[in-house]
N, C-alpha and C positions, 0 to 999 in steps of 0.2 A: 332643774326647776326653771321653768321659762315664767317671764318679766311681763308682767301686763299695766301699764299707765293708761289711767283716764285724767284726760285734762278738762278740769269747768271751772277756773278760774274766775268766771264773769257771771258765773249761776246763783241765784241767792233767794228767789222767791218765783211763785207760779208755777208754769207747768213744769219748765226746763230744771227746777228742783224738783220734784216732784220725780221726772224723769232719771233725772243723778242719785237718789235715793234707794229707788228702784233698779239701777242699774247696782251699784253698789253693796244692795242686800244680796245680789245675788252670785255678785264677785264676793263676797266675803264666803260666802258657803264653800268655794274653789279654793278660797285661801287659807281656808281652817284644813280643806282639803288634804296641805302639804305640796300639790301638784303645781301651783303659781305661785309666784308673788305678785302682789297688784300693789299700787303706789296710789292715790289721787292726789291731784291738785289742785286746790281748791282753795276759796277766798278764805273760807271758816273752817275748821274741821267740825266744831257744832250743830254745822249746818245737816251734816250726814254722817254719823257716826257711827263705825258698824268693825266691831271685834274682825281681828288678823287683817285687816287692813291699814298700810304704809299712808301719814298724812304730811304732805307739803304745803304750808300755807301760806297763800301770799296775795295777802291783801291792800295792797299797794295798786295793784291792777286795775283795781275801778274809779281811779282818782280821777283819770280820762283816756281818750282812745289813743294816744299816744303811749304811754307806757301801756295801753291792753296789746298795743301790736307790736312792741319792744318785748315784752314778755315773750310771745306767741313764736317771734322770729328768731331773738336771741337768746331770752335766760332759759326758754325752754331746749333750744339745743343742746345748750352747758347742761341742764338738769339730766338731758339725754344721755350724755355721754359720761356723766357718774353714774348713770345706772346701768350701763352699758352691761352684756349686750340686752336689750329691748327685744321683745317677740311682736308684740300688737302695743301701739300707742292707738290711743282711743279720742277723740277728741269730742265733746257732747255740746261745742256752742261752734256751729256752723264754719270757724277758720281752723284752716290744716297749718296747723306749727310745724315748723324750721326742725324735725329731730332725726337724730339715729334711731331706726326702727328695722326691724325686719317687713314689720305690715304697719301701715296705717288707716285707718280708719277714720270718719267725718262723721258728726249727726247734724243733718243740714234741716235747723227748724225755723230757719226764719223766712216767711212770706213776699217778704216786700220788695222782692226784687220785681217780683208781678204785677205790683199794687199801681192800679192806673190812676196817681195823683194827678191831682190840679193846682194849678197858681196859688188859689185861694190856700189851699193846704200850707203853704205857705207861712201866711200871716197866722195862721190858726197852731199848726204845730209842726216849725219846720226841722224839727229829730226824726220826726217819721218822713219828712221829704226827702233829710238825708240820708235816711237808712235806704231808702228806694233807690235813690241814685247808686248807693255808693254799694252794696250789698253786694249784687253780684259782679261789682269787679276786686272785691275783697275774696268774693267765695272761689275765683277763680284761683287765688294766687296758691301752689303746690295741689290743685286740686285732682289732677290726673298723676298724681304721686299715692293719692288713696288705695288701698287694695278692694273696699268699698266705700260707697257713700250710701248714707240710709236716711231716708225720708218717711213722712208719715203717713204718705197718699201716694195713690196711683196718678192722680194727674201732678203730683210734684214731678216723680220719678221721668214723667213723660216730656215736663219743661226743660228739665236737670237735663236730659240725653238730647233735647234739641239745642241752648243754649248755648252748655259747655263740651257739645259732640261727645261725652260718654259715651263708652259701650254697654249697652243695656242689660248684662249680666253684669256689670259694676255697680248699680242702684238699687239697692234694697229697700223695699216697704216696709219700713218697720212700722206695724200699726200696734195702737196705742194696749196697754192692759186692759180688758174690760173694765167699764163702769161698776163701782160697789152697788152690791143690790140696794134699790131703792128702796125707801119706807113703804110699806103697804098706804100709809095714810096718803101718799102722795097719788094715789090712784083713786082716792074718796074725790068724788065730784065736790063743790066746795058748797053745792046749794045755797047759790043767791041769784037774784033777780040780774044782777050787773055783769053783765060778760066782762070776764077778764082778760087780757092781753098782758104778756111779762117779755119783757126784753134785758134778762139779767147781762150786763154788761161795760165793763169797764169802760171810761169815756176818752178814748184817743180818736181821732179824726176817721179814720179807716173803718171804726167800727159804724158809720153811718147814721148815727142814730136820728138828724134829719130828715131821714128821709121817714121813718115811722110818726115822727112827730107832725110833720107836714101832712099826713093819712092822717094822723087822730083828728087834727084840728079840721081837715075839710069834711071828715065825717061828723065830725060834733055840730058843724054848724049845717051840717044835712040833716042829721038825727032828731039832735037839738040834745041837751045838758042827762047825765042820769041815764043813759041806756048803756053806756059801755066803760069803763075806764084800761088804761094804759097804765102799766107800774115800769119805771126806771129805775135800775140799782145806780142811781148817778144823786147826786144834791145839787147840783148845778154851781157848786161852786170848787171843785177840783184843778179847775186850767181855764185857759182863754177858750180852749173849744166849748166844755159844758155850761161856762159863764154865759158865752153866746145865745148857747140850746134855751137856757131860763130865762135870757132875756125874750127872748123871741118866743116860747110858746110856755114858760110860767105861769101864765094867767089864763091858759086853757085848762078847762074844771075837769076834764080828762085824763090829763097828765097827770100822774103824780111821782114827784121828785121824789123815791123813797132812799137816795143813798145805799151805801155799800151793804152789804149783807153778808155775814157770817155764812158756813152753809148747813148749819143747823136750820136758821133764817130762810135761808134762799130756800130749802126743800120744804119748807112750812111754805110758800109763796107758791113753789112748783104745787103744792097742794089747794092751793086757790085758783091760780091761773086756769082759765081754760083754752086755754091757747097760745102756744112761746112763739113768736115773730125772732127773726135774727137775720136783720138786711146788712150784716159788716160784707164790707165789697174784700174781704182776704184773709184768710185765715188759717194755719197748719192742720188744725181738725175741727174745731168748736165744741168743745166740751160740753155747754149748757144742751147744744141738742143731741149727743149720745143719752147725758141724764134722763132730760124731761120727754126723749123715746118712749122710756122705759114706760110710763107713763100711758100709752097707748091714746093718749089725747091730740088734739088737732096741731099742729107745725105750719108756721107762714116762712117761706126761708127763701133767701136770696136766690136768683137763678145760676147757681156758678159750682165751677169743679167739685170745691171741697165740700158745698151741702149735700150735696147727689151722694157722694162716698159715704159721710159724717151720718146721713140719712138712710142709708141704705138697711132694708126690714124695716123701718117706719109703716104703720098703717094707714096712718090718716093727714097727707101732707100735700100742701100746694108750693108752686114756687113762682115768685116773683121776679119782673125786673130791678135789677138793684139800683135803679135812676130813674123807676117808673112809680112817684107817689098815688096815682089815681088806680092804677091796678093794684096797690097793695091794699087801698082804701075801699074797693071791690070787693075784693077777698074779707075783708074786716067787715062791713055791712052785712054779707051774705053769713056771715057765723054768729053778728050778734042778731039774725032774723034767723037764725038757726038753720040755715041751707046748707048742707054738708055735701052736696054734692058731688062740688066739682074736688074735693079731697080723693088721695088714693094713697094707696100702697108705694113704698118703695121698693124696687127691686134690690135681693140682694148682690153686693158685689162677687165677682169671681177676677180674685188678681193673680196675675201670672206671678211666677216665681224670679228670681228671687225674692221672698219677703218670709217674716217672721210676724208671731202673733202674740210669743213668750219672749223673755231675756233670755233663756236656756236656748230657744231655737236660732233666737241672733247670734248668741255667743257660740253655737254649733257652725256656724258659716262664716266667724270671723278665727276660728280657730282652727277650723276642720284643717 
């Protein structure tokens, strides 16, 4: 019986649960199996719980980055070598740990080693200036000890093999599980007078959302009050970044600060909306635009790697510069004067191989 550990220690909400749940559902089918043992490690086991599956918990980890990288280095090597001998150690939050393995594995989901900050980011929220800085000289350490590393995108795999010189059959695509099919209602036109614009997203600095607000506000006062509003899953009171965004365009009658949204909520909105804008300058995949695809309605989306991919089979999509408010504010005018012109099609991707589209076909090329 060979030994399969997945380590996510530092996993606990969003996508990357989401992703360990999924992975885990489907390690459990192999471990009912009789063929593996699989171990996790993990802050909770609550978090992802799933029959014939081995739980280590250890929730000490998140206290701060110091004990996450004492863990990673040290207690996970000791944990390796009780469970000796190891087939495949899995690792699903972007550091390669210190272990006995026959194969190792990396799920490399974090962005920001790319992310072109500024000063000002800084003063606004400098976790995301250090995760930039400091990222990829963390992803490096044991990282060509991986048997693979798997990413979510073709233009990650493509960064990963220039940065850290990989060889390019060591980087696997692993792209996402499709999207749950969407509600029919969400494809009902919302019929009303007020063109809508939804930019469902959390408020950390990177996700841009200035730069949309900066387009409403010069369009409102081109327009004038009543012809178009903007919906923000933000309240403007979350951090110093979205305190900022309220201070500074709160009193545009455009904006509206609707706060976090459930996604019963948000697909009720995706149901309103007629049009999702999404200027974050970096992102692993962007979720809200695989959803609101589905959808077949118009997309304003940043000029960059991952919308192109995230977008691809889109019907009706434009793309912006992501530091360009008057071009987005173009595009916003011409769709609430109902010009769909200059919209089109995405092409769909064709990505070379290695890459997976299921857990079964990942776990077929980390096994095989």
């Amino acid at each position: 019986m060979k030994t399969i550990v997945v380590s996510a220690v530092n996993i606990r909400k969003g996508g990357t649960l989401t992703i360990l749940r999924n992975c885990l559902e489907y390690l459990s089918g192999l471990a009912q199996s009789g063929n593996y043992r699989v171990v996790a490690l993990v802050h909770k086991k609550d978090l992802a719980c799933y029959p014939g599956i081995e739980y280590i918990e250890l929730p000490w980890t998140i206290k701060n980055w110091v004990l996450r990288l004492w863990c990673e280095y040290v207690t996970m090597y000791g944990i390796s070598k009780q469970l000796s001998p190891v087939y495949l150690w899995l690792s699903l939050h972007d550091t390669t740990p210190n272990v006995k393995a026959e194969r190792r594995a990396v799920y490399c989901h974090n962005p920001f080693s790319f992310y072109p900050w500024k000063w000002k980011d800084l003063f606004l929220n400098y976790h995301i200036v250090c995760f930039a800085w400091f990222t990829k000289y963390i992803y490096k350490i044991n990282l060509h000890k991986n048997f693979r590393v798997l990413v979510q995108q073709q233009w990650l795999r493509e960064n990963f093999i220039r940065m850290f010189h990989l060889p390019r059959q060591k980087v696997v695509v692993t792209l996402p599980a499709k999207v749950n099919p969407v509600p029919q209602t969400m494809k009902v036109a919302p019929g009303t007078s007020v063109y809508t614009f939804l930019y469902p997203s959390y408020g950390d600095i990177h996700k841009n959302f200035e730069l949309l607000c900066r387009a409403a506000a010069s369009l409102e006062n081109e327009m004038g009050i009543g012809k178009f509003r903007v919906i923000l899953t933000l309240s403007g009171k979350e951090n110093k970044y979205t305190r900022m965004l309220y201070k500074r365009w709160g009193k545009t009658s455009s904006l509206e600060f609707a706060g976090f949204m459930d996604k019963q909520r948000l697909y009720d909105t995706y149901a309103r909306a007629d049009c999702l804008v999404f200027p974050s300058k970096v992102e692993t995949w962007g979720l809200p635009i695989s959803e609101y695809a589905e959808s077949g309605k118009p997309m304003l989306l940043a000029d960059l790697p991952y919308t192109h991919e995230t977008a691809a089979g889109s019907r009706q999509t434009a793309f912006f510069a992501s530091n360009d408010a008057d071009e987005l504010k173009d595009y916003m005018r011409r769709l609430v004067s109902h010009d769909t012109s200059f919209l089109s099609a995405v092409p769909e991707l064709d990505i070379e191989p290695p890459q997976s589209s299921t857990w079964e076909e990942l776990f077929d090329i980390l096994l095989q």
